[in-house]
C-alpha positions in Angstrom: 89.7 85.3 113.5 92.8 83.8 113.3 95.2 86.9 111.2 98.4 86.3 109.5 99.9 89.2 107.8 102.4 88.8 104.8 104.5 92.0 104.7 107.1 93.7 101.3 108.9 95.1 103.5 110.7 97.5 100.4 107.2 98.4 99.4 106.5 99.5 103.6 109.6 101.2 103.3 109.4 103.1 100.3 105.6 103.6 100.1 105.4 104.7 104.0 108.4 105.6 105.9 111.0 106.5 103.8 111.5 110.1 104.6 109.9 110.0 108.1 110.9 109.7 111.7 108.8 106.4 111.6 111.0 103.6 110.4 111.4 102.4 114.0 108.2 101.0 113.3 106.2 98.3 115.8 104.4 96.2 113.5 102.6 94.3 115.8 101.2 97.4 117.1 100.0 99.3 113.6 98.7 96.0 112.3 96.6 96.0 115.7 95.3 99.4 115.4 94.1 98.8 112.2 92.9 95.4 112.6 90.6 95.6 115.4 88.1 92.4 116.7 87.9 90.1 115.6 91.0 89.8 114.6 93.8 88.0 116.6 97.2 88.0 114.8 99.1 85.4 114.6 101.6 85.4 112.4 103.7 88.4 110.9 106.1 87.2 108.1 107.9 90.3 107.1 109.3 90.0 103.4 112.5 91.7 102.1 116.4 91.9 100.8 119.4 93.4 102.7 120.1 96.9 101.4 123.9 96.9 99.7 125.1 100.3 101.7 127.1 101.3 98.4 125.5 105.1 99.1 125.5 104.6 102.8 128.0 102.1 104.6 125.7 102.2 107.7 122.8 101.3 105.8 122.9 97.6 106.5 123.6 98.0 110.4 120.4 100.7 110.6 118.3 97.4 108.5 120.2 94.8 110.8 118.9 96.2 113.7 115.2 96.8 112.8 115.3 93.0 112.0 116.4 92.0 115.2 114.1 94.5 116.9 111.2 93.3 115.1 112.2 89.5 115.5 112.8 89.6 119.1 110.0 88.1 121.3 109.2 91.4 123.7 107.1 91.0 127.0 105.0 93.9 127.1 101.6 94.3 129.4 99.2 93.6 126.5 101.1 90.5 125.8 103.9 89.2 123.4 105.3 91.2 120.3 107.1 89.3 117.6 107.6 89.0 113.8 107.5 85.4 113.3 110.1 85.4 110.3 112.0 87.9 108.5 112.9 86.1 105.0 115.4 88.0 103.4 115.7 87.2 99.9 116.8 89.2 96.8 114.5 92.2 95.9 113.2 90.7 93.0 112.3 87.6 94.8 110.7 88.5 98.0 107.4 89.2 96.3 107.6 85.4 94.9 108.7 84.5 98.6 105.4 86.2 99.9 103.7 84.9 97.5 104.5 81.3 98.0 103.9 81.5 102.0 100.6 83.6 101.2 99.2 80.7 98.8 101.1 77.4 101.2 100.1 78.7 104.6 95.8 78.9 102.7 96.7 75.3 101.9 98.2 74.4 105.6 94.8 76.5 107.2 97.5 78.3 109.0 94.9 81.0 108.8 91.5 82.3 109.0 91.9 86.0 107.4 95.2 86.5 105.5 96.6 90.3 105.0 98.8 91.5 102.3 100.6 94.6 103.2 101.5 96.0 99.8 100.7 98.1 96.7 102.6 95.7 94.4 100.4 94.0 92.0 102.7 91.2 91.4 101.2 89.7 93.8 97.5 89.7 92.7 97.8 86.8 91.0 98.3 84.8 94.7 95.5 87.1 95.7 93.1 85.8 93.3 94.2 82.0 94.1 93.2 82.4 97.5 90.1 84.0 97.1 89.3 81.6 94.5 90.8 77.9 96.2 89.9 79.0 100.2 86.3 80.8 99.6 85.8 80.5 103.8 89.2 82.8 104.0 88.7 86.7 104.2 91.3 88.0 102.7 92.7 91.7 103.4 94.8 94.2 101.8 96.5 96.8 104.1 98.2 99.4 101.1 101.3 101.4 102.6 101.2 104.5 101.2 100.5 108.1 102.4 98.6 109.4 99.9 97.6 107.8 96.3 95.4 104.7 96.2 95.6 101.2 96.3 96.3 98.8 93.4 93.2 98.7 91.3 94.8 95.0 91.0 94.9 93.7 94.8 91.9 95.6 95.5 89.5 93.1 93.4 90.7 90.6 95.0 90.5 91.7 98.6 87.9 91.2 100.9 88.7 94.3 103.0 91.1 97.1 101.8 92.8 99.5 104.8 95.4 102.2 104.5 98.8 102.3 106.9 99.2 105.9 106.8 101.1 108.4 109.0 98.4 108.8 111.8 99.0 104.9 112.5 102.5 104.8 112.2 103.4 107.7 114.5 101.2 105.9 117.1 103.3 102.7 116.9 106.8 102.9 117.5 108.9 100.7 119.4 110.4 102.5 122.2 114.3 104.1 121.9 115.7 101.3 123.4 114.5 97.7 123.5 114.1 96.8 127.1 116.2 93.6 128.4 118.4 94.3 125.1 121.0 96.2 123.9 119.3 96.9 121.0 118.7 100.8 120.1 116.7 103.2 117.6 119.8 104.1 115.2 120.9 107.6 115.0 118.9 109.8 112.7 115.9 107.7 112.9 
């Protein structure tokens, strides 16, 4: 089943690893783990707006350099690792952006199973235009957040609802340094 994920990045960051040692995260790899067969992903389009580093004047390096980790195309024995995009946008329209690929990639058949990773019910309405336009989709939710529940709104329209929680993101970080780069973890993470 062909997978596509469409990722809020600020809702990943604040609803699951802000505060944690994970934010080195390997998307790839948690989306596999809880994805299992039949899915094959093949697409991860990763949704979000540069930080301003007003509090913290390293704060856009540490972001810059999970983007390029994340974008880079990695050679690893299971296969290739990659984020297909990373469309930075402002905050308040990155859950438009995600939106519009969501409902434009249904109509392209660029996938079989789309999967939102989010809690932000702004994008429900998207939701409920695939489900409703593209009936042979499956559509998934995967809800970032360690404890709490999903949006009551995504969930109805969601074929299949997981959580990203801390067991999952432990188990998938990139390693300390990105091998064949000179890309590296940032202090403190």
């Amino acid at each position: 089943m062909r997978t596509s994920l469409y990722v809020d990045g600020f809702n990943l960051y604040y609803g699951a690893v802000k505060g944690t040692p994970h934010k080195w995260l390997d998307l790839k790899a948690a989306f596999t783990a809880i994805l299992p067969d039949p899915h094959r992903i093949i697409a991860i389009k990763y949704f979000t707006a540069g930080v301003s580093g007003k509090l913290d004047p390293r704060q856009p390096i540490r972001q810059q350099t999970y983007w390029r980790a994340v974008s880079l195309p990695l050679v690893e024995p299971v296969g290739v690792r990659r984020v297909e995009k990373v469309l930075k946008t402002e905050e308040k329209g990155s859950d438009v952006s995600l939106a519009v690929h969501l409902l434009n990639d249904a109509w392209l058949d660029a996938y079989d199973c789309p999967v939102v990773v989010s809690n932000d019910s702004d994008l429900a309405e998207a939701m409920h235009l695939v489900r409703t336009h593209h009936p042979g989709k499956r559509l998934g939710l995967i809800f970032p957040r360690e404890s709490g529940h999903p949006s009551r709104e995504l969930v109805k329209h969601a074929h299949f609802v997981k959580h990203l929680g801390s067991t999952v993101l432990a188990a998938s970080q990139m390693p300390s340094a990105i091998p064949g780069t000179t890309i590296r973890k940032p202090a403190g993470w």
